[in-house]
TORROMAR-558307 format. One line per field, with one value per residue (C-alpha): residue number from 0; residue in one letter; x, y, z. Coordinates in Angstrom, 2 decimals. Example, Ala and Ser with C-alpha at 12.3 -4.5 7.8 and 13.67 -1.06 7.14 Angstrom:
<sites>
num: (0,1)
residu: (A,S)
px: (12.30,13.67)
py: (-4.50,-1.06)
pz: (7.80,7.14)
</sites>
This chain:
<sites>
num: (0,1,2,3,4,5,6,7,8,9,10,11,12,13,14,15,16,17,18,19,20,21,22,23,24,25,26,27,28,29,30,31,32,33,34,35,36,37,38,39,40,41,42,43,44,45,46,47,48,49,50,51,52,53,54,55,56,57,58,59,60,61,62,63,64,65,66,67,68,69,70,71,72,73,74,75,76,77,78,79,80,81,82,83,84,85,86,87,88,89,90,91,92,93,94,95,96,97,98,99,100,101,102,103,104,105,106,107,108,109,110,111,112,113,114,115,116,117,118,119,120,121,122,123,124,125,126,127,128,129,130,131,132,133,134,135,136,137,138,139,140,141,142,143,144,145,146,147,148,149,150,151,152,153,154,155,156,157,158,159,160,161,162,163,164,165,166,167,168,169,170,171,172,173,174,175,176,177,178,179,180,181,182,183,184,185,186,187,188,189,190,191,192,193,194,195,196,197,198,199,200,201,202,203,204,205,206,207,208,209,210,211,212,213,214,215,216,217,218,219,220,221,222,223,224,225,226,227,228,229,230,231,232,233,234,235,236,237,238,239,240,241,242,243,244,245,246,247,248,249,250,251,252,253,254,255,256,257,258,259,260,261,262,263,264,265,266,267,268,269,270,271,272,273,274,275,276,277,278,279,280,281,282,283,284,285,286,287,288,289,290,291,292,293,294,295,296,297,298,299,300,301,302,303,304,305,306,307,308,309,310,311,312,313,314,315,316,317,318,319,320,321,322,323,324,325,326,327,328,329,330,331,332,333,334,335,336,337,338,339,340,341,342,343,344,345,346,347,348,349,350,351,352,353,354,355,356,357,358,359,360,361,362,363,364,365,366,367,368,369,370,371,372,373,374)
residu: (X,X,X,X,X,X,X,X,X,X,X,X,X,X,X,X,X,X,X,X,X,X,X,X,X,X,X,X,X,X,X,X,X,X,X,X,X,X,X,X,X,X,X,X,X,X,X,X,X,X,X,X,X,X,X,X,X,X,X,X,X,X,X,X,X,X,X,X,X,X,X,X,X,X,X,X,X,X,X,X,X,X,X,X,X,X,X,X,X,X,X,X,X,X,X,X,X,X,X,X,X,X,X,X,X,X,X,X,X,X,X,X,X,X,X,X,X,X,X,X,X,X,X,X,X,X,X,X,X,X,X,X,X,X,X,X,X,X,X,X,X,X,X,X,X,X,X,X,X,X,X,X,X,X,X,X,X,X,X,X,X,X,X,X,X,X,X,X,X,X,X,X,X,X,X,X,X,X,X,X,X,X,X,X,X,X,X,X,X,X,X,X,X,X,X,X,X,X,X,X,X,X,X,X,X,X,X,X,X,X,X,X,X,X,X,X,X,X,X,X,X,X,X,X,X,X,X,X,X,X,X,X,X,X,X,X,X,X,X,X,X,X,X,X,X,X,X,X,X,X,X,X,X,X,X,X,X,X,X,X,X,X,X,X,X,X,X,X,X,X,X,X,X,X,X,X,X,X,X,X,X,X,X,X,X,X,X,X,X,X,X,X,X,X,X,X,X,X,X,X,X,X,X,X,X,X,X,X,X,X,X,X,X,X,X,X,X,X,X,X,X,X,X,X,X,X,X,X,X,X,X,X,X,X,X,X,X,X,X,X,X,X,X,X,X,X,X,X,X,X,X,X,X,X,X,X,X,X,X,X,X,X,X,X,X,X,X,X,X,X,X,X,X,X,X)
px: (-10.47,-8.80,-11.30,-11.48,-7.38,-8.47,-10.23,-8.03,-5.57,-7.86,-9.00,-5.00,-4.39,-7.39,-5.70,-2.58,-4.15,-5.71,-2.32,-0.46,-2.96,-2.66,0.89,2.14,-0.48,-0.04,3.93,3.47,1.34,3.58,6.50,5.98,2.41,2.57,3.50,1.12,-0.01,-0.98,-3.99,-3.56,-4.23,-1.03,-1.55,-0.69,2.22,4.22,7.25,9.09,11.94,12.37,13.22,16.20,14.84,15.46,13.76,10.77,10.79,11.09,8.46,6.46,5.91,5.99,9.05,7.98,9.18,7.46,7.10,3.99,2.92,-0.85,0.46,2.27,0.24,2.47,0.57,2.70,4.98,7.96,9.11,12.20,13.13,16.50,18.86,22.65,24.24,22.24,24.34,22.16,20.56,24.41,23.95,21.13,21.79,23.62,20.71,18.35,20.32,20.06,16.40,15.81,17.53,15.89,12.70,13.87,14.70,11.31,9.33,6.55,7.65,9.19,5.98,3.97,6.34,8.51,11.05,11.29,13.65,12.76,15.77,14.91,16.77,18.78,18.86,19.05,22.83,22.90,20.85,22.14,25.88,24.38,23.43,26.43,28.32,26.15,24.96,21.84,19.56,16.18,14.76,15.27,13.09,14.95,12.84,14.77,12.49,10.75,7.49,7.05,8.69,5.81,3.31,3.87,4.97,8.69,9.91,13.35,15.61,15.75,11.98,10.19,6.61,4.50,1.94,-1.00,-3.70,-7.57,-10.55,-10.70,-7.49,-5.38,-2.27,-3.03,-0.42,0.27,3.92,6.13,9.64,11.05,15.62,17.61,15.99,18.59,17.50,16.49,15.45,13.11,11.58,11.18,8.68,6.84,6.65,4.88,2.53,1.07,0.31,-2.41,-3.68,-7.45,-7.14,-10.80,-9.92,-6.73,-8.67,-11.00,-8.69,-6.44,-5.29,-6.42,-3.81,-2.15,0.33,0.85,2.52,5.36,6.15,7.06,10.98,10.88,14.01,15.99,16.78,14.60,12.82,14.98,18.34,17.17,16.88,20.09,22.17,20.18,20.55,24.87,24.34,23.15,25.35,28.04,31.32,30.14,26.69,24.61,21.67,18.92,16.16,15.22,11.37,10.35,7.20,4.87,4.63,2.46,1.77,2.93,6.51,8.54,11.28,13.51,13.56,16.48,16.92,20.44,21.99,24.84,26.37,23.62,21.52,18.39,18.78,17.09,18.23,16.68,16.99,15.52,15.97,16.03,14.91,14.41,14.36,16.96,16.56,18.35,17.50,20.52,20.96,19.92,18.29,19.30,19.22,20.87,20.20,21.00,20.56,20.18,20.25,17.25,18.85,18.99,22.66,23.38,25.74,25.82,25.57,25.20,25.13,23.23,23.46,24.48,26.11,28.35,29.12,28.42,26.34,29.39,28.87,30.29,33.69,34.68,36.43,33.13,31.11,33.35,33.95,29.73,29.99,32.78,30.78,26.99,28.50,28.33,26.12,22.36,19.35,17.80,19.73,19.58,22.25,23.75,25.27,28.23,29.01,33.16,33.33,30.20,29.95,31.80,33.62,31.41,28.72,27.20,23.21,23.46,25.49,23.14,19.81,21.45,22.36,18.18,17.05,18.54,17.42,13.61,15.07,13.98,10.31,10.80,11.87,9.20,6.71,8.55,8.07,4.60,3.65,4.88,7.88,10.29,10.14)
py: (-33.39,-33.54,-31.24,-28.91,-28.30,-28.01,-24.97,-23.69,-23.95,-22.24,-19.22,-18.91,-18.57,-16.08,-14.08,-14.05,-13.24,-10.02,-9.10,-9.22,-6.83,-4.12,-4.54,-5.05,-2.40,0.60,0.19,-0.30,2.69,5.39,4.07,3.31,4.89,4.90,1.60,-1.92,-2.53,-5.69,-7.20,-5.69,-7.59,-7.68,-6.70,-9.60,-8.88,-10.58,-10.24,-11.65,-13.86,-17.68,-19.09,-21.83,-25.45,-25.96,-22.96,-24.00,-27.39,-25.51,-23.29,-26.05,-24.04,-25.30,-23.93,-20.80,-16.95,-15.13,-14.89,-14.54,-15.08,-15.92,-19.21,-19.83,-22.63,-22.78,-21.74,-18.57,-16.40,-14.81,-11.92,-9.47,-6.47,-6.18,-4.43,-5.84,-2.66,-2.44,-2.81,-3.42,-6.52,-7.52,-8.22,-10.25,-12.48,-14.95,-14.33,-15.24,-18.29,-19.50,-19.18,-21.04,-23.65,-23.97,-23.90,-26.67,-28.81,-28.52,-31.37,-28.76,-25.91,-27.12,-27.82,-24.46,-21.75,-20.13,-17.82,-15.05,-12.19,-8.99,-7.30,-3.61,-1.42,-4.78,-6.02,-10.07,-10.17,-7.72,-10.14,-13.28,-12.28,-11.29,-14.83,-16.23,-13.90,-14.38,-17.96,-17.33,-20.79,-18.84,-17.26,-13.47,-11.52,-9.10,-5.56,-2.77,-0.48,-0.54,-1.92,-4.32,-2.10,0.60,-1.77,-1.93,1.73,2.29,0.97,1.47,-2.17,-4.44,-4.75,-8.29,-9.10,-12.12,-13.16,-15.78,-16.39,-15.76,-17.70,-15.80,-16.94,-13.21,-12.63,-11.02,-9.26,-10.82,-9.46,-6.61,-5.75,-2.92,-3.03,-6.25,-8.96,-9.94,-13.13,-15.70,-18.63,-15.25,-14.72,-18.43,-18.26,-15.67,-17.61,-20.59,-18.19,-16.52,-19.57,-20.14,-16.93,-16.15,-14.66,-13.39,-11.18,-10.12,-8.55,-6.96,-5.27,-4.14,-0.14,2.16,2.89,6.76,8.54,11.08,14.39,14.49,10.47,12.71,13.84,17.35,19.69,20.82,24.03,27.06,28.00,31.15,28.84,26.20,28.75,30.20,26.28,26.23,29.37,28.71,25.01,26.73,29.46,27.46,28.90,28.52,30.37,33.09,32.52,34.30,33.67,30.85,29.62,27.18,24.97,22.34,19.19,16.61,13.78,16.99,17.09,20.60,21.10,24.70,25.50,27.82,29.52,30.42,31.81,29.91,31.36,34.09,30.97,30.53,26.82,25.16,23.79,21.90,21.45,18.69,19.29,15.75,14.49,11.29,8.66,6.04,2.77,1.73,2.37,3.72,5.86,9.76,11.05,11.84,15.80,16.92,18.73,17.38,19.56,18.34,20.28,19.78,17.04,14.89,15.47,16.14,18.92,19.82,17.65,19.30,17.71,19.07,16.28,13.06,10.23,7.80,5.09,6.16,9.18,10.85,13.94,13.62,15.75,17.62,14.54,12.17,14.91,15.31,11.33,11.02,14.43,12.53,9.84,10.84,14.82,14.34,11.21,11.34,10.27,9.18,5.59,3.62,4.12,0.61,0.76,-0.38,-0.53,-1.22,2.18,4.02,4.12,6.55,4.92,3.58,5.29,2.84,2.27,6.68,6.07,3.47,5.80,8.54,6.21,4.89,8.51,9.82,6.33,8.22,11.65,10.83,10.71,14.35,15.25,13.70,15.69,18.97,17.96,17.06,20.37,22.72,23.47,22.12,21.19)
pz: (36.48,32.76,32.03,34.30,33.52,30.34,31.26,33.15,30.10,27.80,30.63,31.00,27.18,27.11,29.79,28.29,25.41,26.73,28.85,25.11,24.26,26.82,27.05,23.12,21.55,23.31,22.74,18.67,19.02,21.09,19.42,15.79,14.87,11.16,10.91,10.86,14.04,16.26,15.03,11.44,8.30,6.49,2.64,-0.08,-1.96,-5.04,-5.51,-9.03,-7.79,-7.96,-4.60,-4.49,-4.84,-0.82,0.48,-1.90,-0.02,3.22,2.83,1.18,-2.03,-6.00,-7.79,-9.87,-11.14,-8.24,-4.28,-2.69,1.01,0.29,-1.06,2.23,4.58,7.62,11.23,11.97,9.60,10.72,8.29,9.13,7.38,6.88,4.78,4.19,5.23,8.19,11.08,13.75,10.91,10.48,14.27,14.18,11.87,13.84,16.50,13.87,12.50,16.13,16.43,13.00,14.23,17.81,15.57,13.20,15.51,17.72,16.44,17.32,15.65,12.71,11.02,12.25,12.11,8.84,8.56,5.80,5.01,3.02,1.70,2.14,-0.88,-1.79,-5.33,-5.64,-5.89,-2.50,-0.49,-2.08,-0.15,2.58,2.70,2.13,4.22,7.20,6.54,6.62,6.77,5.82,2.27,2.24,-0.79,-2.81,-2.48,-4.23,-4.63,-1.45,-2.61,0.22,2.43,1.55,2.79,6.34,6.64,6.00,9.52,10.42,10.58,12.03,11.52,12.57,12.46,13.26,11.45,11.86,9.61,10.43,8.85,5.60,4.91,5.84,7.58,10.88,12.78,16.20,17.56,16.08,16.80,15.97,16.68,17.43,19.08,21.51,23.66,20.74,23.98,24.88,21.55,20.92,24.17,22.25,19.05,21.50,23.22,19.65,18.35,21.02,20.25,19.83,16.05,16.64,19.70,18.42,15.62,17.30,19.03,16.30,16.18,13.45,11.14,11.19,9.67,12.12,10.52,12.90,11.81,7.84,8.06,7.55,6.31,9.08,7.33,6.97,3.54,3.23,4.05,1.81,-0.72,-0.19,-0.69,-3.63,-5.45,-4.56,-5.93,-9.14,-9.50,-11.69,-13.37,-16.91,-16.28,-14.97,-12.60,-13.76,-10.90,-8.91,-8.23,-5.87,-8.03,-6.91,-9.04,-8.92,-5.61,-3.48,-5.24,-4.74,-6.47,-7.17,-10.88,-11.57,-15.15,-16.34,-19.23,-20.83,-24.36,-24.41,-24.80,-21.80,-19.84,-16.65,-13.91,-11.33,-7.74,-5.71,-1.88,-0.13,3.93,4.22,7.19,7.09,6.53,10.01,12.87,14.60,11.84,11.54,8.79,5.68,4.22,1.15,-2.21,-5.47,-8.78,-12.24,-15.69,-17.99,-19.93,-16.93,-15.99,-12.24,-11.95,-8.54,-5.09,-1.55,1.89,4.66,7.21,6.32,8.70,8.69,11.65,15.19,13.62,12.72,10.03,6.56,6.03,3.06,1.59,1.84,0.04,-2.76,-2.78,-3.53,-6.04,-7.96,-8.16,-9.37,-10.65,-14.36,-14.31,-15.95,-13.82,-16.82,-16.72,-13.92,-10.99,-10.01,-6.51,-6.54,-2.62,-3.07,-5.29,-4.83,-1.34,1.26,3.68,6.57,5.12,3.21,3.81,3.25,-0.09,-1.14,-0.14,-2.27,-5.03,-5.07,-4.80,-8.19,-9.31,-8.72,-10.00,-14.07,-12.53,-11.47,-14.81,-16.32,-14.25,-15.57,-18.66,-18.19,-17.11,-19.38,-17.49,-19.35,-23.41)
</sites>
């Protein structure tokens, strides 16, 4: 009899196994194709931050300089991408705070399941008060410059994956979220269920990993319009635009190279046409033009759609607020966000995106350089 239940258990995990797999994949794969997908092996990263002395004991790692999840020997990995400004991850932190604690206090769970935050374009001091300000009871990884967030394929946040590990010793994706998980008593069934899963089938059932064209954000502007914002971002008071010419650079990099004539003396200018997703995912993306002289200095800032809360468009006022604040600035030193001055009101994951974009910008110059475009 006990054993023939204990069939019945297994054949029922099985089939649950194989439901999860019908139902979970083809969702990941219609709605988020570019990113990691169920039954992915989830790439090793390190990250250089020392943990506090209680989430080393919690995770059950030795104190040291630097973060890494291969060192990690708990049954099932919860990581969420977050980013402080994030609404949507403002909202589920208390959601999340509850679900640590139903986990903690499952004599069960406690030992098998972790929780870990990655701080999406935060800095250490960013995602240390989001801590505090939220309370948050698990460690949250600093990633400023999106290296872990690279990895699983830029997904908008709130972004939460599970992870077991298989018998080479890899992370293997099991469940992905993608938005606010709502119903923590819902998602803590979940956790339960992927623990019993078959790592071996989940595997071999796994999606192949694309980066479908249409995923890339794409200017919303013709070439000819584009073209047009650029040639008036160039045309400044003190100058006279001599022709404009659209170059490609390096890694697939276009930029508009503009030559002007300032004193009777011959000068560059550069323009660098921006679309880029947002980091939330209630957010719309971002599309603007920034242009830079060939010393580095930013002289000229133009919105084409940008957002602030409830998808609103920026006025007049919020694009002059950002020109104030980068106009005149180099993109040679490193731009520290400052979210109380540098960020437009209720606009601030946009602010901060623009902010980490010219924080990239001395790259572009380098290329330039590289190339014989610029001396």
């Amino acid at each position: 009899m006990k054993k023939t239940l204990a069939m019945r258990h297994l054949n029922l995990i099985i089939l649950f196994s194989v439901l999860m797999l019908t139902i979970t994949t083809p969702l990941l794969a219609e709605s988020i194709p570019h990113l990691l997908r169920y039954g992915d092996t989830f790439p090793e990263f390190m990250v250089e931050q020392p943990l506090l002395p209680q989430e080393n004991e919690y995770l059950r790692l030795p104190e040291g300089k630097t973060f890494t999840i291969k060192n990690l020997s708990t049954d099932l990995l919860l990581i969420e991408f977050l980013n402080k400004y994030c609404y949507n991850c403002q909202v589920q932190a208390p959601i999340f705070n509850e679900l640590f604690n139903a986990i903690e206090k499952d004599s069960n769970l406690k030992s098998k399941v972790k929780m870990v935050g990655v701080g999406v374009d935060n800095n250490r001091i960013q995602v240390e008060a989001f801590k505090r300000e939220k309370s948050i009871l698990f460690p949250i990884i600093a990633d400023p410059d999106f290296k872990v967030y690279e990895l699983v394929g830029e997904p908008k946040t709130p972004f939460t994956l599970l992870l077991r590990k298989n018998n080479k010793g890899e992370w293997v994706i099991v469940s992905a979220h993608l938005g606010v998980i709502i119903m923590p008593d819902t998602f803590l069934e979940e956790v339960r269920a992927v623990l019993q899963y078959d790592i071996t089938l989940v595997q071999l059932q796994k999606g192949k990993r694309i980066l479908p064209e249409e995923s890339v954000v794409k200017p919303i502007l013709s070439e000819p319009e584009l073209l047009k914002l650029v040639t008036e971002g160039m045309a400044l008071p003190e100058g006279k635009l001599l022709n404009v010419e659209k170059i490609l650079l390096p890694g697939k990099e276009t930029v508009y190279l503009g030559r002007i004539e300032v004193g009777g003396k011959k000068r560059f200018l550069i323009s660098k046409v921006v679309s880029q997703k947002s980091i939330c995912d209630v957010c719309h993306d971002l599309h603007f033009i920034y242009t830079f002289d060939e010393d580095g200095k930013v002289v000229n800032f133009i919105s084409i759609q940008l957002t602030k809360y409830g998808n609103k468009d920026w006025n007049e006022d919020d694009v002059q607020k950002m020109r104030s604040r980068i106009v005149g600035s180099s993109i040679v030193r490193n731009y520290e966000f400052n979210p109380d001055v540098d960020a437009v009101s209720t606009a601030t994951v946009t602010s901060l995106i623009i902010f980490n974009t010219l924080n990239h910008a001395k790259e572009t110059l380098n290329k330039l350089k590289n190339n014989g475009y610029l001396k």
